[in-house]
MDTraj code that builds the backbone (N, CA, C; nanometers):
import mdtraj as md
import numpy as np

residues = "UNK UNK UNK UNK UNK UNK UNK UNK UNK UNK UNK UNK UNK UNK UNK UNK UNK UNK UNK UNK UNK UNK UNK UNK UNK UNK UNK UNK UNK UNK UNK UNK UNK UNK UNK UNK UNK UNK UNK UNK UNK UNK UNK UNK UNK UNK UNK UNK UNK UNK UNK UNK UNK UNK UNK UNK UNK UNK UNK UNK UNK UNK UNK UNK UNK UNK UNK UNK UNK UNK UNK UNK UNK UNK UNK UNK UNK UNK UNK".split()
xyz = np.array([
    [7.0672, 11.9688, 14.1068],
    [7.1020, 11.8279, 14.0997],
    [7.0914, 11.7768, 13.9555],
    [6.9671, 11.7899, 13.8727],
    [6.9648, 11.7663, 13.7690],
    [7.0964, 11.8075, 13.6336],
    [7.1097, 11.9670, 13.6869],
    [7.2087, 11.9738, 13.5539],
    [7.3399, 11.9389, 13.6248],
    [7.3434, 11.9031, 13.7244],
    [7.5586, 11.7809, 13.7521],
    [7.4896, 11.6721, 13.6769],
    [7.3292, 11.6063, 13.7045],
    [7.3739, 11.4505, 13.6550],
    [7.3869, 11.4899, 13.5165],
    [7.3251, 11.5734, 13.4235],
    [7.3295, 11.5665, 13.2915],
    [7.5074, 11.5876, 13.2156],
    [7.5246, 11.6779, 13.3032],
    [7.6853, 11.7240, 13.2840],
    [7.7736, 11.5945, 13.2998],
    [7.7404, 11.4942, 13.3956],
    [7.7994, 11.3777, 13.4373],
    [7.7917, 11.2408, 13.3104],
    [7.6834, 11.2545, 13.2740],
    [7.6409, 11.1616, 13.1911],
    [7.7114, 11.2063, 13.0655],
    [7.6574, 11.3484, 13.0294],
    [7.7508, 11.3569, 12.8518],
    [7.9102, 11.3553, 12.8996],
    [7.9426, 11.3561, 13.0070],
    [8.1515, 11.3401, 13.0139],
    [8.1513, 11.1929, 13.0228],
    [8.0726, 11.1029, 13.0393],
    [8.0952, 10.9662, 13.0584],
    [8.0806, 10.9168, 12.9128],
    [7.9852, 10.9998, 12.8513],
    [7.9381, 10.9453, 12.6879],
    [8.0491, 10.9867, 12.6085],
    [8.1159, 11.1403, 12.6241],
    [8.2111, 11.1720, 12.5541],
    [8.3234, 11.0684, 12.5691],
    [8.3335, 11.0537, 12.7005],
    [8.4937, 10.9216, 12.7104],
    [8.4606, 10.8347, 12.6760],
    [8.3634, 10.7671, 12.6484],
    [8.3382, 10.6280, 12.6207],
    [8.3633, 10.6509, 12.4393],
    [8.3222, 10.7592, 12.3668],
    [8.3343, 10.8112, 12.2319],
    [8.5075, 10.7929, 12.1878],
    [8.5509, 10.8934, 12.2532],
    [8.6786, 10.8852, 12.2473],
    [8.7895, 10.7687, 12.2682],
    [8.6983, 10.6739, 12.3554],
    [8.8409, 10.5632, 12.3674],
    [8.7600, 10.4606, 12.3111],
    [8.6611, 10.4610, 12.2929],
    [8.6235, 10.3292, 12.2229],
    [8.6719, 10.2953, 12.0647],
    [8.7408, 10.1876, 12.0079],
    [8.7922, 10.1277, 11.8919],
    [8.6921, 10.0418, 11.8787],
    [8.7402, 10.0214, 11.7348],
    [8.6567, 9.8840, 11.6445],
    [8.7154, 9.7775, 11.6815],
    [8.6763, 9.6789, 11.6636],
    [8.7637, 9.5811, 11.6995],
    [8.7772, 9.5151, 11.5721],
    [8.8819, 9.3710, 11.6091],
    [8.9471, 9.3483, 11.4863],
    [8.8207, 9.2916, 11.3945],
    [8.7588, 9.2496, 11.4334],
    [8.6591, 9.2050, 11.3235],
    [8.5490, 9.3055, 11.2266],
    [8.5958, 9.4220, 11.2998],
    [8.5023, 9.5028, 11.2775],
    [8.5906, 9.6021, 11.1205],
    [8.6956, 9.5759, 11.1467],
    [8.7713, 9.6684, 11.0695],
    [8.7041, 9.6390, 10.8733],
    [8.7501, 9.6814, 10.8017],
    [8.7277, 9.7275, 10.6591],
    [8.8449, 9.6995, 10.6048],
    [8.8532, 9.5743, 10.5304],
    [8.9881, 9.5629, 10.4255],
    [9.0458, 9.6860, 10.3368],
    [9.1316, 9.7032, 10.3618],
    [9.1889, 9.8034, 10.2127],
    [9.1578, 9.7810, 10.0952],
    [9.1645, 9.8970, 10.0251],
    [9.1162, 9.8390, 9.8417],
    [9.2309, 9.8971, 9.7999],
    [9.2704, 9.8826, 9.6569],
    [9.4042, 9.9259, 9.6337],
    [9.3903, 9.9298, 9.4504],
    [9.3861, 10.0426, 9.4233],
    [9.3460, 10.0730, 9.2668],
    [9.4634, 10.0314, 9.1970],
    [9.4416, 9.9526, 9.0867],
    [9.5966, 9.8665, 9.0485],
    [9.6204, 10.0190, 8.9351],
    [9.7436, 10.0447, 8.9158],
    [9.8176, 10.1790, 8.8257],
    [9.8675, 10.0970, 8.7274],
    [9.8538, 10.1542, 8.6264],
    [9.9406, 10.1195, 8.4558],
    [10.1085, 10.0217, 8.4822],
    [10.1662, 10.0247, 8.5689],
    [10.2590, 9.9220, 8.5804],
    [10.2544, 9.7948, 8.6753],
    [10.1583, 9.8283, 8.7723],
    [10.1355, 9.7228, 8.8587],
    [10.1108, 9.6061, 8.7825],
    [10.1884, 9.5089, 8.8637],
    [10.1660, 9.3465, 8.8494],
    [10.1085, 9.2729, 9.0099],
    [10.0831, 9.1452, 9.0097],
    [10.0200, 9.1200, 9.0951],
    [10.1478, 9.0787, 9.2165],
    [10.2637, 9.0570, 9.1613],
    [10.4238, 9.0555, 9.2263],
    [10.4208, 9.1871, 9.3022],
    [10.4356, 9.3027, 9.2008],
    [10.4201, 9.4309, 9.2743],
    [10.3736, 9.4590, 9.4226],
    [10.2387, 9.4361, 9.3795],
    [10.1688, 9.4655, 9.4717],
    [10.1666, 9.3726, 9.6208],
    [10.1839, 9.2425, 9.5709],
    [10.1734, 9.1640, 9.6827],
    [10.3189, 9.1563, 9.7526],
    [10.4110, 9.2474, 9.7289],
    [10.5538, 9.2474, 9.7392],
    [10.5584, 9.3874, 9.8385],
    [10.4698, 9.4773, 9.7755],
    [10.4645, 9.5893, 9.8451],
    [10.3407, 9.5702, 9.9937],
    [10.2514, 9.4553, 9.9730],
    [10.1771, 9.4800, 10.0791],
    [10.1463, 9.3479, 10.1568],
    [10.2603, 9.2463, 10.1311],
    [10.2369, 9.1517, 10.2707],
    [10.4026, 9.1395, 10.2903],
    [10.4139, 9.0782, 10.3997],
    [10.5494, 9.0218, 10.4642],
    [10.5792, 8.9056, 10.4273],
    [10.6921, 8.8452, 10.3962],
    [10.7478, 8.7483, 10.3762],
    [10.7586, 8.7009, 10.1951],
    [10.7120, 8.6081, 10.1473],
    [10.7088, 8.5468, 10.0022],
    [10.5922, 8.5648, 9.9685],
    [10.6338, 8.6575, 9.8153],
    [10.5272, 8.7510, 9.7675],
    [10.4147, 8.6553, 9.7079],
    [10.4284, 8.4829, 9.7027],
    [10.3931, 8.4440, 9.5843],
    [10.2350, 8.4242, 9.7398],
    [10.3065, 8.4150, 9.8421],
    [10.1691, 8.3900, 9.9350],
    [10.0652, 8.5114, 9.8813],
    [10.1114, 8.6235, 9.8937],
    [10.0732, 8.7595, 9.8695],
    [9.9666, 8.7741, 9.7551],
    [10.0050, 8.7224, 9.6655],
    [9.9308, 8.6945, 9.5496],
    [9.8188, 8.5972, 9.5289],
    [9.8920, 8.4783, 9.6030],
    [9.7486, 8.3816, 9.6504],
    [9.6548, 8.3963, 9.7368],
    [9.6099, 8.4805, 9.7901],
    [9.5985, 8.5987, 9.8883],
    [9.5156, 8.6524, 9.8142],
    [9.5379, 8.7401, 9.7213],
    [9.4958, 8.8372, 9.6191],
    [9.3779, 8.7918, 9.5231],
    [9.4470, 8.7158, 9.4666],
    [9.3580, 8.5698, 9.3551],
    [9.2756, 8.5559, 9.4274],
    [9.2381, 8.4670, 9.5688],
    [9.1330, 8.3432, 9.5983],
    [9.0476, 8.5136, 9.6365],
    [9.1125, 8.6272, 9.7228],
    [8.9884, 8.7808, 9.7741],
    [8.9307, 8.8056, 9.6701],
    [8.9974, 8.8211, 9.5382],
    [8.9506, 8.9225, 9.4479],
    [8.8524, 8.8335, 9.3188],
    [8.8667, 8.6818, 9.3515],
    [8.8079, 8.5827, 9.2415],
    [8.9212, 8.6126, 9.1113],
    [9.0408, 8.6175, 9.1001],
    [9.1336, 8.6118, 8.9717],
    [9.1591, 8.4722, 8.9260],
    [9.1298, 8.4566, 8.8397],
    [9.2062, 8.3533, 8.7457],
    [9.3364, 8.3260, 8.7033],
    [9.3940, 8.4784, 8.6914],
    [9.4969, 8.4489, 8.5881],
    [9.6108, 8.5339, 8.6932],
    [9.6897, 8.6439, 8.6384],
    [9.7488, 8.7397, 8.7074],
    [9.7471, 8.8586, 8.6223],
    [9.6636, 8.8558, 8.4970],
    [9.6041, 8.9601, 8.4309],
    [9.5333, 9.1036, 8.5276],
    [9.5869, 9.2346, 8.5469],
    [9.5555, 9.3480, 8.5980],
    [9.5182, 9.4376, 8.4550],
    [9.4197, 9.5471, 8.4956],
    [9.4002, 9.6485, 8.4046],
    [9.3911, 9.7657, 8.5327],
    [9.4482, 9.8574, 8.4809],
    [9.4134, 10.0175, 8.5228],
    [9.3008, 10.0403, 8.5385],
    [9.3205, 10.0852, 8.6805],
    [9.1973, 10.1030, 8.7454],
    [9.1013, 10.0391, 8.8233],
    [9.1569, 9.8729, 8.8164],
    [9.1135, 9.7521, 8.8841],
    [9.1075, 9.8142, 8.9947],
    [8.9598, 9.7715, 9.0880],
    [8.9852, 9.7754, 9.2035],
    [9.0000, 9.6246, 9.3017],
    [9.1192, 9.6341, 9.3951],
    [9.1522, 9.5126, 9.4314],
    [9.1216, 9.4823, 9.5798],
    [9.0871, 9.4239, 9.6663],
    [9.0478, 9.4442, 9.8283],
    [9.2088, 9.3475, 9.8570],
    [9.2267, 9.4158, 9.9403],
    [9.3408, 9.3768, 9.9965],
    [9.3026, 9.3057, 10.1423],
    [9.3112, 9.1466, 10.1395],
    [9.2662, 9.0847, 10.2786],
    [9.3657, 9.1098, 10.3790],
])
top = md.Topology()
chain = top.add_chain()
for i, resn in enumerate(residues, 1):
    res = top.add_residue(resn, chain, resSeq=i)
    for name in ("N", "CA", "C"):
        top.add_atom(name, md.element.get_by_symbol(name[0]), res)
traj = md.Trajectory(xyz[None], top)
């Protein structure tokens, strides 16, 4: 009896492993290493939908930017 319940219990722990997700709050923003041509257009062109200039304001208020000044190698969190 003992080794079905144990056998029973780790297949219930394994499925619960396997289908369980993070949820949305739980997730981890992207970071996104700015490269020698990137601009903040670029990037916010390549990684939101619609008008890039949202994209960028976006970028600015996550990352604390001032300006739209990038250097190589910046690391940027992408909200």
């Amino acid at each position: 009896m003992f080794p079905k319940l144990v056998m029973i219990v780790l297949a219930a722990a394994l499925a619960v492993g396997i289908y369980a997700r993070p949820s949305g709050g739980a997730e981890h923003p992207g970071v996104y290493v700015v490269k020698p041509a990137d601009t903040l257009w670029s990037i916010a062109a390549s990684h939101y939908a619609g008008d890039p200039r949202d994209g960028i304001w976006k970028l600015q208020q996550r990352n604390h930017l001032d300006g739209t000044t990038l250097v190589p190698g910046e690391r940027l969190v992408l909200p």
